[in-house]
C-alpha positions as CSV (number, residue, x, y, z in Angstrom):
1,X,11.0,114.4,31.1
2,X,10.2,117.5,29.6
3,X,12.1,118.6,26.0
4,X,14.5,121.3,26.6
5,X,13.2,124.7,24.6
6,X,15.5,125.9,21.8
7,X,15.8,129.0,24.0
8,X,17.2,127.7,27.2
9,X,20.8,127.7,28.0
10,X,22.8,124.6,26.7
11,X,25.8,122.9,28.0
12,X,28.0,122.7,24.5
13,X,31.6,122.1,26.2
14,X,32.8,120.2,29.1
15,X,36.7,120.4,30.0
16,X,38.5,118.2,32.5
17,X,42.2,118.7,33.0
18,X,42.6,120.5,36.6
19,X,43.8,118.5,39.4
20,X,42.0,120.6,41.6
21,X,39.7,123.4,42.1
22,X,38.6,125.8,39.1
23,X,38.6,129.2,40.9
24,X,38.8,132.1,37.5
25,X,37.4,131.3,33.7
26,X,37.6,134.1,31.4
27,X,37.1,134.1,27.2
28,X,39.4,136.0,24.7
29,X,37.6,138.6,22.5
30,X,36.9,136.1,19.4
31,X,35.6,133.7,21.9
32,X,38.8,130.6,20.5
33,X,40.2,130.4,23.6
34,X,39.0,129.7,26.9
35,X,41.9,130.9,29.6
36,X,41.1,128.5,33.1
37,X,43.0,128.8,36.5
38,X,42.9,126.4,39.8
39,X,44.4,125.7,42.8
40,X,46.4,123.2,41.2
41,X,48.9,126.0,40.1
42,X,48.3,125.6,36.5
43,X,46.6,127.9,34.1
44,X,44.9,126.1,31.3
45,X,44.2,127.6,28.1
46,X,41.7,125.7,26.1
47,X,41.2,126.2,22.6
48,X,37.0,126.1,21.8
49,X,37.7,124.7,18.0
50,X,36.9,120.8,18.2
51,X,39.7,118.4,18.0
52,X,42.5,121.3,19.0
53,X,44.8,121.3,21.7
54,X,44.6,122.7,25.1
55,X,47.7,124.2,26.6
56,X,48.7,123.7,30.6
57,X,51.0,127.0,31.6
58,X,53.0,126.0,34.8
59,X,55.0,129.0,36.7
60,X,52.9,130.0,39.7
61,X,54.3,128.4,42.7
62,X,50.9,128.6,44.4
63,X,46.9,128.2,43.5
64,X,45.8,130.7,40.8
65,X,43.1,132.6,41.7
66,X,42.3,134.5,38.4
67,X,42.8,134.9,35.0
68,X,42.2,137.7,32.5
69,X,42.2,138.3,28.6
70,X,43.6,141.3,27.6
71,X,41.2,143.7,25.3
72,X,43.2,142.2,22.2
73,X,43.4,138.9,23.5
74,X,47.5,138.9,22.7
75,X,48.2,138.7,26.3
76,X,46.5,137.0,29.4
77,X,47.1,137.9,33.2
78,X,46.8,135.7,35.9
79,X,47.2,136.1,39.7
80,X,48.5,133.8,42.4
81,X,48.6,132.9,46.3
82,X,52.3,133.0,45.6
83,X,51.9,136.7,45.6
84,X,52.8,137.4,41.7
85,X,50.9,138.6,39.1
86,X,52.1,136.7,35.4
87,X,51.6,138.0,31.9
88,X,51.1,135.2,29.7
89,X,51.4,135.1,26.0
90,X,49.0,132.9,25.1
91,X,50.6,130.3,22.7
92,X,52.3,126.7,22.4
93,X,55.7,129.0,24.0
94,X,53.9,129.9,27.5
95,X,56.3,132.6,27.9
96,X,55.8,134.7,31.1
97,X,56.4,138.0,32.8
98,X,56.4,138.4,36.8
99,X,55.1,141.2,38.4
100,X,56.1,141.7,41.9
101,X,54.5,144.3,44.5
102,X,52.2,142.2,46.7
103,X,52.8,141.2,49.9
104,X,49.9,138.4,50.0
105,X,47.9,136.7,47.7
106,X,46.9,138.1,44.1
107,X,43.1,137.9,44.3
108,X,42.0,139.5,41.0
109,X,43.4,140.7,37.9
110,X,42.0,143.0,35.1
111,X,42.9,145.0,32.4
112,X,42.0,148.3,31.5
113,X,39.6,148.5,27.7
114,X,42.8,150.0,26.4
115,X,45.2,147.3,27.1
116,X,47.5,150.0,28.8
117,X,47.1,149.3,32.9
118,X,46.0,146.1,34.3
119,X,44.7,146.9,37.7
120,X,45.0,143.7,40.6
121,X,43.7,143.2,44.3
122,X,45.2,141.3,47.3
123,X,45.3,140.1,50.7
124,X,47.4,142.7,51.6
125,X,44.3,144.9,52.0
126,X,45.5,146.7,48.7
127,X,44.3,147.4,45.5
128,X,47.5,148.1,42.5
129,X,47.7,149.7,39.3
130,X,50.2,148.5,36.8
131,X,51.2,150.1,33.3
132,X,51.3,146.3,31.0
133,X,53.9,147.3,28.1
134,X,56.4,149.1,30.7
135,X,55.7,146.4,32.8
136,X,56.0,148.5,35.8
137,X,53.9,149.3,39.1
138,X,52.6,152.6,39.5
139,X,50.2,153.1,42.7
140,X,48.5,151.8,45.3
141,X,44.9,152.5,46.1
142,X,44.8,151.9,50.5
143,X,41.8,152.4,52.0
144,X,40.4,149.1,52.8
145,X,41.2,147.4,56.6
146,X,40.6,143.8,54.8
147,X,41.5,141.9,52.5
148,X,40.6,142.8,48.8
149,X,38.9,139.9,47.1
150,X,38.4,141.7,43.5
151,X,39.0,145.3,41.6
152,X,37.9,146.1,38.0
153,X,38.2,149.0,35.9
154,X,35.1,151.1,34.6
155,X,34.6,150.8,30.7
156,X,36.1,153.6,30.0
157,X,39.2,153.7,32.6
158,X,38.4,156.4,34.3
159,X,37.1,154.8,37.7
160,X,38.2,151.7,39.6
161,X,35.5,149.8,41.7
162,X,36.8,147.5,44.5
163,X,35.1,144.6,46.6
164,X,36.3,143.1,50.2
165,X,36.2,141.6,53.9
166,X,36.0,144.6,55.3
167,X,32.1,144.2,53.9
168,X,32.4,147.5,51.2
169,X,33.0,148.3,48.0
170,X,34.6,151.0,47.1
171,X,35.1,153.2,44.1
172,X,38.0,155.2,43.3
173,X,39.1,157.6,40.6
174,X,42.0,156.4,38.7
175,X,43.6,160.2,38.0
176,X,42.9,161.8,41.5
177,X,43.7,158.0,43.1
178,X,40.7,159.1,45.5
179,X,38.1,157.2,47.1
180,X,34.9,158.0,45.2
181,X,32.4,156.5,47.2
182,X,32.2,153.7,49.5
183,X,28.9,151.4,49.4
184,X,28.3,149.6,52.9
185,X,25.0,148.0,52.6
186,X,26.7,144.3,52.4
187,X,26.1,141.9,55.5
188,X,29.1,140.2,55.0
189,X,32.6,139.8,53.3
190,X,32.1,141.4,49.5
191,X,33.5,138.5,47.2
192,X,33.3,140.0,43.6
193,X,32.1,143.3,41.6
194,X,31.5,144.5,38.2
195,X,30.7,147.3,35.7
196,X,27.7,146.9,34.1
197,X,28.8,147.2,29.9
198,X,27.7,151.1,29.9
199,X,29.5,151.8,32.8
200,X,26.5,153.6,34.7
201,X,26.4,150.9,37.6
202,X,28.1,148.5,39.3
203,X,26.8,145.0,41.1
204,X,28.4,143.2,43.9
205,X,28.3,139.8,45.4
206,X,28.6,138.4,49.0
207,X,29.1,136.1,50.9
208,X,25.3,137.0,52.7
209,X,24.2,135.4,49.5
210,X,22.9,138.4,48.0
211,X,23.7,140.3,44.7
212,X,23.5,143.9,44.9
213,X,23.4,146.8,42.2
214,X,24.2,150.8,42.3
215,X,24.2,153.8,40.7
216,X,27.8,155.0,40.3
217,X,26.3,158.4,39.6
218,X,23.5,158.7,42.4
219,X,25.0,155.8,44.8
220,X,21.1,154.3,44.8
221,X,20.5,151.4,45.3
222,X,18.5,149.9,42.5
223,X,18.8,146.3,42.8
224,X,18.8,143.8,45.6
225,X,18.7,140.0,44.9
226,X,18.8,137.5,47.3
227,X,18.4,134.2,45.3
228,X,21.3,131.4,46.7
229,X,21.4,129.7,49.5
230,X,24.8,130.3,50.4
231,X,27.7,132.6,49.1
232,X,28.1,134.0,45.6
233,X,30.9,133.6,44.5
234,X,31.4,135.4,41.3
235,X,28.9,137.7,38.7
236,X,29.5,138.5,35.2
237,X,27.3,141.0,32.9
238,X,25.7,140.0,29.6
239,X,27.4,141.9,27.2
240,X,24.0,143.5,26.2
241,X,23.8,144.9,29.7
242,X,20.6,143.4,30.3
243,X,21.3,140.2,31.9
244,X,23.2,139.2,34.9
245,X,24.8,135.7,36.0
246,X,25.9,134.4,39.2
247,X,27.9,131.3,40.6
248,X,27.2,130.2,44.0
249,X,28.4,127.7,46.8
250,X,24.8,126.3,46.7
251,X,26.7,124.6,43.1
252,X,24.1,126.5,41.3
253,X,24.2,129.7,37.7
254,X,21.5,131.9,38.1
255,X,20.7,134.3,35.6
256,X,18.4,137.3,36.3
257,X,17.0,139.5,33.8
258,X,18.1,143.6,34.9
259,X,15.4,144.8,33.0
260,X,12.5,143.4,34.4
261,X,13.9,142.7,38.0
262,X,13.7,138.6,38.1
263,X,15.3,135.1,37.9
264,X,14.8,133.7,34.2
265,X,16.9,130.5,35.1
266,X,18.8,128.3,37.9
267,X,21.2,126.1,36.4
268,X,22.5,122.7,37.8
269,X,25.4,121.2,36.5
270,X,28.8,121.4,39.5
271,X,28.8,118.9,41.7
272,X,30.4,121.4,44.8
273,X,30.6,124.9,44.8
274,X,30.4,127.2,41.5
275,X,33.4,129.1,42.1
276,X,33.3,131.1,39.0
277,X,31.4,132.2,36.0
278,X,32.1,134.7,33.0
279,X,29.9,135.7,29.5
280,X,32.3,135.8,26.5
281,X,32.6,139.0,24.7
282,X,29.8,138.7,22.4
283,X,27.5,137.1,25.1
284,X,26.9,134.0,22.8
285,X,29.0,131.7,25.4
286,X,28.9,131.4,29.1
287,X,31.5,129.4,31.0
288,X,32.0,128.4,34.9
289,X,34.0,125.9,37.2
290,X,33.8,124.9,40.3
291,X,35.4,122.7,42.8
292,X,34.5,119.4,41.1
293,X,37.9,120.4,38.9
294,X,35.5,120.6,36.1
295,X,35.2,123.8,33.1
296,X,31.6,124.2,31.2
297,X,30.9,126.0,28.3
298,X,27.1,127.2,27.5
299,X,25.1,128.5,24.8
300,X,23.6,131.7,26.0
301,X,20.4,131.1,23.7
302,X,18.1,133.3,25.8
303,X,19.2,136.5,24.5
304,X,18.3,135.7,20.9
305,X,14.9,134.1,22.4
306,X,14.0,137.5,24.0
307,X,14.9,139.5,21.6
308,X,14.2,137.8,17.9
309,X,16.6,136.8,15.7
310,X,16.4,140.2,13.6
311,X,17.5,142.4,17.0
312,X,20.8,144.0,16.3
313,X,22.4,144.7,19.4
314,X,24.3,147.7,19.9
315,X,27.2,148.0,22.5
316,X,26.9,151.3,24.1
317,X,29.6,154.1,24.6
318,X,32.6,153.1,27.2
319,X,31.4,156.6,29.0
320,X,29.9,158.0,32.1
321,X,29.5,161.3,31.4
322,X,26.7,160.4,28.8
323,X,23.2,161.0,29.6
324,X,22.4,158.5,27.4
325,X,23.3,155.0,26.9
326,X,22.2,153.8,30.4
327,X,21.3,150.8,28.3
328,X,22.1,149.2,24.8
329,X,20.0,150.6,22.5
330,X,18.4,148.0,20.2
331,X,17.0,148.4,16.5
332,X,13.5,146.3,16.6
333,X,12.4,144.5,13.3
334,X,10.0,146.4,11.7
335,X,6.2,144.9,12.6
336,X,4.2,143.1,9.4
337,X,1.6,145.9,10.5
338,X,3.3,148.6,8.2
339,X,2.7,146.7,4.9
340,X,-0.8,146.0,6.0
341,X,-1.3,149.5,6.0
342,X,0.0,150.8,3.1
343,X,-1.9,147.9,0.8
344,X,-5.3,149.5,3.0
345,X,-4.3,152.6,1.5
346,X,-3.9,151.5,-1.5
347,X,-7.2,149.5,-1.8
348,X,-9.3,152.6,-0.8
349,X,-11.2,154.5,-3.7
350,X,-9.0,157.5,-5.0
351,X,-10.0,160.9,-4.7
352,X,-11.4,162.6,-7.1
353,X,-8.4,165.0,-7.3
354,X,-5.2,165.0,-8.5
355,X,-2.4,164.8,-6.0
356,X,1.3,164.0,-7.4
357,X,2.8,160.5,-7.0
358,X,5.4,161.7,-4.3
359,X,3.4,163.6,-2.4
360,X,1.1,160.4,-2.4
361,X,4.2,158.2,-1.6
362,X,5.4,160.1,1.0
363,X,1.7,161.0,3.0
364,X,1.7,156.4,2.7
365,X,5.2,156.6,4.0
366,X,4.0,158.6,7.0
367,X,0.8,156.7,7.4
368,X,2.7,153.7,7.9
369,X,5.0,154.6,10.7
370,X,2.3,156.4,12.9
371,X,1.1,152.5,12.5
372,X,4.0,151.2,13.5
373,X,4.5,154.0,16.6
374,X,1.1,153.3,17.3
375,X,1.4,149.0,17.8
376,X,5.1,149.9,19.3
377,X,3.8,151.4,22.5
378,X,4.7,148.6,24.6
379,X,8.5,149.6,23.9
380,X,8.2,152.7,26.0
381,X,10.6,153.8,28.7
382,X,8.1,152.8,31.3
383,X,7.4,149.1,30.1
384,X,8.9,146.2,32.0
385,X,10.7,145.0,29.3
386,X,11.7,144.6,25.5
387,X,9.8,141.3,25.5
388,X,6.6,139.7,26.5
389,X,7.4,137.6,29.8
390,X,8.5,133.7,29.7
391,X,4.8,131.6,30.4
392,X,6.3,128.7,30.4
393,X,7.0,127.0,34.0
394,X,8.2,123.4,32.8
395,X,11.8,122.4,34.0
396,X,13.5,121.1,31.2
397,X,16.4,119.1,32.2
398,X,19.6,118.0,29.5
399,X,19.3,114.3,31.0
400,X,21.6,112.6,33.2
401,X,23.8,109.6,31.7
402,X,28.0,109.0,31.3
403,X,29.7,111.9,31.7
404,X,31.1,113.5,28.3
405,X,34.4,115.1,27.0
406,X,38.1,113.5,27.8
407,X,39.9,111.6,30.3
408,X,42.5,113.4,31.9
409,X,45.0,113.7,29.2
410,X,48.7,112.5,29.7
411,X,51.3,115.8,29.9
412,X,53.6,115.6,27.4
413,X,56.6,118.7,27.5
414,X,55.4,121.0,24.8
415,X,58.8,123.5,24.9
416,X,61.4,124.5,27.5
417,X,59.6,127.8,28.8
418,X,56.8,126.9,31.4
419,X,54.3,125.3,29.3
420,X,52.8,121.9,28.9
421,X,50.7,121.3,25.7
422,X,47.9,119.0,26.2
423,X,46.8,116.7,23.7
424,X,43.3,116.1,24.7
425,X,41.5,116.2,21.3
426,X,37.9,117.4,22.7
427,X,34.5,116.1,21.5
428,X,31.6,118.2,20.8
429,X,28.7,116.0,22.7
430,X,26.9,113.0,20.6
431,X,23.8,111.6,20.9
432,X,20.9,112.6,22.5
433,X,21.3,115.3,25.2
434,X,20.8,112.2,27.6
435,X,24.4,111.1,26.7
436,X,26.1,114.0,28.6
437,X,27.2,115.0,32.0
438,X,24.8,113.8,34.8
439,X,22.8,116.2,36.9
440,X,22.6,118.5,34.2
441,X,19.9,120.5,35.2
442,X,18.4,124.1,33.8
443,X,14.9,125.5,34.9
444,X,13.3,128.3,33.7
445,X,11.4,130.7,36.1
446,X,8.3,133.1,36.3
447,X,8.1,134.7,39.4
448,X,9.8,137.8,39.6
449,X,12.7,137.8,42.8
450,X,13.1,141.5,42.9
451,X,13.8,143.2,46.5
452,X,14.4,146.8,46.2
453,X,14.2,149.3,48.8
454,X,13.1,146.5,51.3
455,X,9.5,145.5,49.8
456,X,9.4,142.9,46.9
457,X,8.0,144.7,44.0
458,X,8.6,144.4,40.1
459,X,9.9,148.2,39.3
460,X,10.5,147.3,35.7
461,X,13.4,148.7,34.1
462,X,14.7,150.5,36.7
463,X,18.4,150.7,35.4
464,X,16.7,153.1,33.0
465,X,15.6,155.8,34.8
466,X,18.8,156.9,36.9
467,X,19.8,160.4,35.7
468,X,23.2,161.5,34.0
469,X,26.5,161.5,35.7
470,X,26.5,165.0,36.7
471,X,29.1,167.3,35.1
């Protein structure tokens, strides 16, 4: 069995405590609570400190069907088949706020980067706006003949982008409450969409198995990916805008790397479909479920392996009207090459002039970076990447044995107001990696999996060369 590399993605958490389905994970912003919902009708909140208690939030009179942390991570928002939307607070109370205006199942909830609105989509072929500290409704957005399986607001809040049945997505402005655009290149029912983290695109997935990516400003095309064998079910964006996961009804994760067009890894772990999926705000954590009733949590890793562990990521501007900032930027470490060529300087006979020591210090100084700009080339706009690709081809698996983490923990009354606190006292994993869940699977890939524009091809970092949104 080949040893898992120190920069593949890790199972580190494994939660049981669903009765049924897992269909919406999401992280709050210091990554110490998990937030879980299922079709059990319970929304779990799991704390990520070892040997803490998880809290089971019971209102809902139907299956959940997503959950949401608010920017702050104060409040949490869930949706339900039971046609409310409930504002959580988060804590050992579980006290709850209803939110009536559907007429059919809640099928997505999320709030806007300022906390203010929380925007929600439903069955009734509708997509909501809500203002979250008046706790009032305050328009519907009504141009889809389907059902709407998800809506999400831009990074900044100025745009809405919706996915469902009716096989489009569509994107709306949030002050005119117009249709912006409507994308129709799907082949089947839309399931989920997302902003990419600067805001400049937008990827989709379907239940034709394929993820797809735009141009908000240009409505191209840039990206087509059909990986899965059967539906994906939910995306969610690496914080660093450069990677992309996916959770499929073929039970497999799949993370593709934007910048260079491919699949870097397929991860095995559900047994059943993988319902959903989400990064954690610093992109350090990934978590899904599924319909085996079961919540991971994974190390990212890769990021740091592409990267080094002296990049500094920087989160770009929540703004569209930027013509930057189409990507992170990233600060590279300084090559070994620079000090190499200031100590050749040095070691060269001096001229039989005099020149004054700063003038000398400063023609070094100079010397030295058109070295460095020099062995930097590869980090041009037209490369295929910040990184040399992955050789590697083994398929390191995490083993297969007992399964790990807790029984399904007895539900004790924590309070009188909706909530059930769960004493389950998790265990970080022991032993070898043999000792954990079985069918634990990740593999790493090679081959790019890019289709763009109908032809397989490896574009390379195409999400960088769109133009600005136009003013």
């Amino acid at each position: 069995m080949a040893i898992p590399c120190p920069e593949d993605p890790s199972l580190e958490r494994h939660f049981k405590g669903h009765r049924d389905a897992v269909t919406s994970v999401d992280f709050s912003l210091n990554t110490k609570q998990l937030a879980s919902g299922s079709t059990d009708s319970c929304l779990m909140v799991w704390n990520m400190k070892p040997q803490s208690r998880a809290y089971r939030f019971t209102g809902h009179k139907d299956a959940i069907t997503c959950v949401h942390f608010s920017p702050s991570g104060h409040l949490l928002a869930s949706g339900s088949r039971d046609k409310t939307v409930r504002i959580w607070v988060p804590n050992v109370k579980g006290e709850s706020t209803a939110f009536r205006a559907h007429t059919a199942t809640v099928r997505s909830v999320h709030f806007c980067s300022d906390g203010q609105s929380l925007v929600t989509a439903s069955d009734d072929k509708t997509v909501k706006v809500w203002s979250t500290h008046r706790q009032k409704f305050l328009f519907s957005l009504s141009q889809h003949i389907n059902w709407v399986r998800c809506a999400k607001f831009s990074p900044d809040g100025r745009l809405i982008v919706s996915a469902s049945d009716d096989k489009t997505v569509k994107l709306w402005d949030k002050t005119s409450r117009e249709c912006v655009y409507s994308y129709c290149e799907h082949g089947g029912f839309v399931t989920y969409v997302d902003f990419h983290p600067s805001g400049t695109c937008i990827a989709a997935a379907g239940m034709d198995n394929t993820v797809k990516v735009w141009d908000v400003r240009t409505h191209r095309l840039l990206q087509h990916y059909q990986l899965h064998s059967a539906a994906v079910n939910a995306l969610s964006f690496h914080p660093s805008g450069n990677y992309l996961i996916t959770a499929s009804s073929d039970s497999t994760l799949k993370i593709l790397d934007l910048m260079e067009g491919r699949l870097l890894y397929t991860l095995h772990g559900h047994q059943g479909p993988a319902t959903t999926v989400a990064f954690s705000r610093t992109g350090e954590y990934f978590a899904s479920g599924g319909s085996d009733e079961q919540v991971m949590v994974w190390k990212s890793n890769f990021d740091i392996a592409d990267y080094g562990e002296a990049v500094k990521v920087q989160r770009p501007p929540a703004t569209l009207a930027s013509s930057a900032g189409n990507l992170p930027e990233v600060d590279f470490p300084i090559p070994s090459s620079r000090g190499r060529s200031q100590e050749s300087l040095q070691s060269q006979p001096p001229e039989p002039i005099s020149v004054p020591q700063t003038l000398t210090s400063t023609l070094e100084h100079i010397v030295g970076q058109l070295d460095v700009l020099t062995q930097g080339d590869s980090f041009c706009p037209g490369s295929t990447g910040l990184a040399s690709p992955l050789r590697r081809t083994e398929s390191p698996s995490l083993g297969r044995a007992e399964p790990m983490g807790v029984s399904r923990p007895s539900h004790t009354a924590a309070c009188q107001l909706g909530s059930h606190a769960l004493d389950t006292h998790l265990q970080p994993p022991t032993g070898p990696p043999d000792a954990r869940l079985p069918g634990i699977h990740v593999r790493r890939h090679e081959v790019s999996h890019l289709k763009r524009a109908g032809r397989d091809t490896n574009p390379g970092p195409i999400l960088c060369r769109a133009p600005a949104w136009p003013v």
